[in-house]
N, C-alpha and C positions, 0 to 999 in steps of 0.2 A: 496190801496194795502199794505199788509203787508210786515214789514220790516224784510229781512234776516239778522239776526246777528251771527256772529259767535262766538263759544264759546259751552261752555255746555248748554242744557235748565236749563230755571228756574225749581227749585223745590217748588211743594207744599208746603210742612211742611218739609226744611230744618232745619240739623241739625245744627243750628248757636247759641247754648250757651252752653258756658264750664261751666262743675262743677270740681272743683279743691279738692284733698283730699289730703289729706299726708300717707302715706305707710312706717312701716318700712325696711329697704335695704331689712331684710328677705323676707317680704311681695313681694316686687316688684321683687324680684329673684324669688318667685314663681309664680308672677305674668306671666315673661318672659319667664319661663318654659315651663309653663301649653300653654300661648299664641302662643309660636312656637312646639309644639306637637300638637296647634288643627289645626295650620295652618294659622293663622290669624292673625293683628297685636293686639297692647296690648287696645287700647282703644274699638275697635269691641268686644272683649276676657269679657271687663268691662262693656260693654252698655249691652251685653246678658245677662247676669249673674244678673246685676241689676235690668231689666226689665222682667227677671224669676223670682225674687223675689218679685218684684212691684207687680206683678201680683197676686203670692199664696197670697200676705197682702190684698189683695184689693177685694182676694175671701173671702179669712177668714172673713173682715169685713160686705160681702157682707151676710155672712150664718150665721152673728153674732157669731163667736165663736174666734174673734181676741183676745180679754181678755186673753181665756185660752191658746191660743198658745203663748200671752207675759206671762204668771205666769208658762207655760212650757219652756221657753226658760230662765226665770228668773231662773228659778229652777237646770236648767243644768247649768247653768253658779255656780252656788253656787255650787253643785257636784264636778265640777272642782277646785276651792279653798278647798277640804277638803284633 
């Protein structure tokens, strides 16, 4: 007979590892902004945002045109410095 525990159930593929970044105060003021206008706390606000990005990288490399989207992202950032 299976044992009743109490608590939450285990999860499949729990989210159990931190990744740590550093923000500057600006950064994270908009980060806290943006976070409580969508409704959600700040680290949900940073796993979506991240893992929408993971995603278009991981298409780009998939249709092999990730190159040019890094020599276009290169490119704008240089724009910016002129």
């Amino acid at each position: 007979m299976a044992e009743n525990k109490a608590g939450r159930p285990i999860e499949e593929n729990p989210r159990n590892v931190q990744i740590k970044i550093k923000v500057t105060e600006e950064e994270a003021k908009r980060i806290d902004e943006l976070a409580e206008k969508m409704g959600m706390n700040k680290s949900r606000l940073i796993r979506n945002l991240l893992l929408g990005n993971l995603e278009d990288a991981e298409f780009f490399q998939k249709v092999g045109i990730l190159p040019l989207v890094k020599n276009l992202v290169a490119f704008k950032d240089k724009l910016k410095g002129i």
